[in-house]
C-alpha positions, 0 to 999 in steps of 0.5 A: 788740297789742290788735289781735292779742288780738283777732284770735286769738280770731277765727282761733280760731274760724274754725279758722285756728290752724295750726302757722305763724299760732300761733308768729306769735302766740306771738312777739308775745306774748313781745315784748309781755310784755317791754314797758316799757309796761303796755299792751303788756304786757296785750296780750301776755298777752290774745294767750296768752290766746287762743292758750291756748283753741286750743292747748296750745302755751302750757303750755310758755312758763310761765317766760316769763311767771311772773315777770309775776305781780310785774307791778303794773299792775292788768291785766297781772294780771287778765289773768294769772289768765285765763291761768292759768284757761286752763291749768288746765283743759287741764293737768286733762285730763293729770293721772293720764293712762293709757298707750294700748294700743299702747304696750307695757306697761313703757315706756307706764307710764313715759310716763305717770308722766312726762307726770303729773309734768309736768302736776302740776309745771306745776299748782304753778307756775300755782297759785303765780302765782294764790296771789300775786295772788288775795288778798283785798287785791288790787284789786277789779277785779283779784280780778273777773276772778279770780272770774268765770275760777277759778269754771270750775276749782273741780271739778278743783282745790278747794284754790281753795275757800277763797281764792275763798270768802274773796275773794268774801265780800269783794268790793264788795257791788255787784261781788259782788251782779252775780257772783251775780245771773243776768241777762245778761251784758255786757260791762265795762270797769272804767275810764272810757276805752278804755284797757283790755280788755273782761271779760265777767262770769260767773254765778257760780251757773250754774257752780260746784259748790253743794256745795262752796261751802256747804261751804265757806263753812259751814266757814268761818263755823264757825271765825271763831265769829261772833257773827252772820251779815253780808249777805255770808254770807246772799247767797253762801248763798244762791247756793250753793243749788241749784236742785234738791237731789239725794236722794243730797247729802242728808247733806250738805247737813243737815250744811251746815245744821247748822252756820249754823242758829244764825246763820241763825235769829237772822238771821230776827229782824233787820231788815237779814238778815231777806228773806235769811235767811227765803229760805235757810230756805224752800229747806231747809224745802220742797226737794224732797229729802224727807229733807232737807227733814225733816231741817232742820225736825226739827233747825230747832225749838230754834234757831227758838225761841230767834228768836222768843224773841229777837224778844219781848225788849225793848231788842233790835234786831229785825225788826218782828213784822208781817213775821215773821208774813207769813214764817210764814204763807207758810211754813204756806201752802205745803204740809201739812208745813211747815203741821204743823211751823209749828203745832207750833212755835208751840205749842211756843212757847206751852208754852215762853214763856207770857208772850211768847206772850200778848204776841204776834200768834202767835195769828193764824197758828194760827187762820189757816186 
């Protein structure tokens, strides 16, 4: 069966898949599904993954293999979620079809309101076997290859957004840090021996939709009300930006701002979120979207105060004054903007916190040409 799963990507690619060779496949598949053995029964559902990339022959067997969503081998789920990725994608593609011109008007239409009911039928069934096993408490490994497959549907279904958000803040920093860090890709196996399949983890940032992510997130932070930001909020922030920021996405991006500000400038002063949280003020403070980079360092002042303000009382934990002094001469140093909004931050500081400001460095960044 790990053989075949193999094999069918292959024929896959070389275009082999015909009608005959497919129902082979299928047949195997369901054999394997209704193994006793875990191995098998990954290998089956590794064989509907394959099929499941060349056709859509695989949308119709959904009741042989839901109940495999109650399987409680750890790769017989994971490669469940790939399936269900899989079909996802094709079933977005028959949602809302229209009916052809040559279909006469009455019973195109009614063609059509039945393919869209079956499409969005099969939908809740797929997202029913993703609900049951893309949970927080699932094995990290399982949750992995979740993350690096349902990243591809986030566009066409974002009542993901939550679950996926919540799953990766929660992932193992080391199983999260390589979703969000761009380098090669490799492939794994997340146990010792040659017992399991071989994953191949996806850049997370290359694929989903920014927006929604910081969106997301923001909203997410917004209701827990925390108290402070951990790693794991400034990391996925972070990757959530853009590399450029579209002037149309202006108003909402300064509305993703407008609510981690707080956090994000009381991040800046401690020493453990100090690189991520200055990384995430730079990409607002200097886009290249111009009335979003305005609008974040007009609303940033009160916040960016209260920092500095935080950073000069006595018996607090916070980062040392030398690195928040370099933070700000870069800042001053990249362009004439942001060189006006530092000095008049400072001064403003000045004007506001006397005593602090004598006691401090700050000097040395307003004379700093």
């Amino acid at each position: 069966m790990c053989s075949l799963a193999s094999l069918v990507q292959l024929d896959g690619k070389a275009g082999l898949l015909d009608e005959h060779l497919l129902d082979l496949y299928i047949y195997y598949a369901l054999m394997a599904v209704q193994s006793p053995q875990p191995r098998t029964r990954v290998g089956g559902v590794a064989i509907l993954c394959g099929v499941a990339q060349h056709s859509q022959a695989v949308l119709g067997l959904l009741p042989s293999f839901t109940a495999l969503s109650n399987d409680e081998w750890w790769e017989v789920q994971a490669q469940l979620l790939r399936l269900a990725a899989q079909l996802l994608l094709r079933l977005a593609g028959e949602r809302g079809q229209a009916p052809t011109e040559d279909d006469g008007s009455a019973s195109g239409a009614s063609r059509a309101d039945e393919t869209e009911a079956s499409a969005e039928t099969m939908i809740d069934e797929v997202l029913g076997i993703i609900s049951r096993l893309f949970v927080v408490s699932n094995s990290k490994n399982v949750l992995q290859v979740g993350l690096s497959s349902l990243v591809y549907v986030l566009p066409e279904y974002p009542n993901l957004l939550p679950n996926f958000v919540a799953v990766l803040l929660a992932q193992r920093p080391d199983l999260r840090q390589r979703l969000l860090t761009p380098e090669e890709r490799v492939r794994r196996s997340y146990v010792h021996g040659n017992a399991t399949f071989m994953y191949e983890e996806t850049c997370l940032l290359d694929v989903w939709p920014h927006l929604d992510i910081a969106k997301t997130l923001a909203m997410q932070l917004e209701a827990m009300q925390l108290q402070r930001l951990e790693s794991e909020h400034l990391e996925v922030l972070l990757a959530s930006l853009p590399f450029f920021f579209e002037d149309e996405d202006a108003d909402e991006w300064l509305h993703v701002f407008a609510k981690v500000k707080q956090l994000l400038f009381a991040a800046l002063v401690e020493p453990e979120l100090h690189v991520l949280s200055g990384q995430i003020v730079k990409k607002f403070w200097a886009c290249g979207a111009e009335t979003l980079a305005q609008g974040c360092r007009e609303g940033s002042r009160p916040d960016f105060l209260q920092a500095l303000h935080l950073l000069y009382t006595p018996d607090t934990h916070h980062v040392e004054e030398a690195t928040l002094l370099v933070f700000l001469r870069e800042l001053k140093h990249h362009n004439e903007d942001l060189q006006s909004e530092v000095e008049s931050l400072l001064e403003a500081f000045m004007d506001e916190y006397p005593e602090e400001y004598q006691a401090s460095q700050l000097e040395t960044v307003l004379k700093d040409a």
